[in-house]
N, C-alpha and C positions, 0 to 999 in steps of 0.2 A: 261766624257772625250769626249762622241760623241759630246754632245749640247756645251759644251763649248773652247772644241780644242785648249786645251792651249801649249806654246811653247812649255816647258818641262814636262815632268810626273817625279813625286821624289815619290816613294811608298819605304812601309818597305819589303823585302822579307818576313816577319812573318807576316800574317795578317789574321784575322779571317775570316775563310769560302773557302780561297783559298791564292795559294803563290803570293807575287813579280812575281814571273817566268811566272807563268800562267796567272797572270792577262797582261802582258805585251805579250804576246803570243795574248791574245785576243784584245788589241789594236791594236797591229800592223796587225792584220785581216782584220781590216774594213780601218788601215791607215798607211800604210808601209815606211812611213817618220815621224812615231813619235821619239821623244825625250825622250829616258826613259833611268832615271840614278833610281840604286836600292841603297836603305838607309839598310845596317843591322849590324848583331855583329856578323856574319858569316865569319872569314876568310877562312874558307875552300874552298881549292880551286875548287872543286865536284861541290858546289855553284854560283863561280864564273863564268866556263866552263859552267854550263847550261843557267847561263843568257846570256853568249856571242853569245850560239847555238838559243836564243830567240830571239835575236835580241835586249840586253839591248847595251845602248854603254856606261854607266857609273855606276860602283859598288865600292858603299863607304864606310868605315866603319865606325861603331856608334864612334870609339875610336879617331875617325881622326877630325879636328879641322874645323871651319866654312868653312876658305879658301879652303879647301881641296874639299868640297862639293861644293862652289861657283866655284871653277876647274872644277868639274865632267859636271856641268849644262852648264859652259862655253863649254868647249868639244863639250856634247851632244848639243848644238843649231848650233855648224859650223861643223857636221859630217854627222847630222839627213839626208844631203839630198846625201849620197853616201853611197857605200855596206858599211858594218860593217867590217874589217880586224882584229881590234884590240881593246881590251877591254882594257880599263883605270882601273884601280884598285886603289883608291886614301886611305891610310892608314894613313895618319897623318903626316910620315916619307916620304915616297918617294910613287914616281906614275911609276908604274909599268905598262908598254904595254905588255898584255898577248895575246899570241897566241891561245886561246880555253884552254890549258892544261900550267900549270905554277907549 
């Protein structure tokens, strides 16, 4: 992500060796205008709250359909450059604006 600083980041929250969560933590370390939408099969909301507190601004679920995900990436590239308020939660069904705790 450093060398190549792409618009969006789309990772899974499940990923070997460290989470979604924390890896997007350590992005926006070195780049506090990145674009990170998290891919997973997690609707817990526990899950979704930490990524908002991370600083993801879009969390998708596996169960949710292309468009849903091509939503979240849209989001994240006209959001990336102002604070975070509102986490998008795209489920297939409807998109939910979550306030940290939902």
């Amino acid at each position: 992500v450093r060398e190549l600083r792409p618009d969006v980041v789309i990772a899974d929250l499940s990923m070997p060796g460290q989470s979604g969560i924390e890896a997007a933590r350590q992005i926006l370390e070195f780049d506090e205008t990145a674009a990170i939408v998290l891919l997973t099969m997690h609707a817990d909301a526990t899950y979704a709250s930490a990524a908002l507190e991370a600083g993801v601004l879009g969390y998708v679920l596996k169960s949710a359909g292309p468009d849903e995900l091509l939503g979240a990436v849209d989001h994240a590239l006209h959001r990336r450059d102002r604070p975070v308020g509102l986490l998008h939660v795209f489920d297939g069904d409807e998109v939910t604006d979550a306030p940290g705790v939902f």
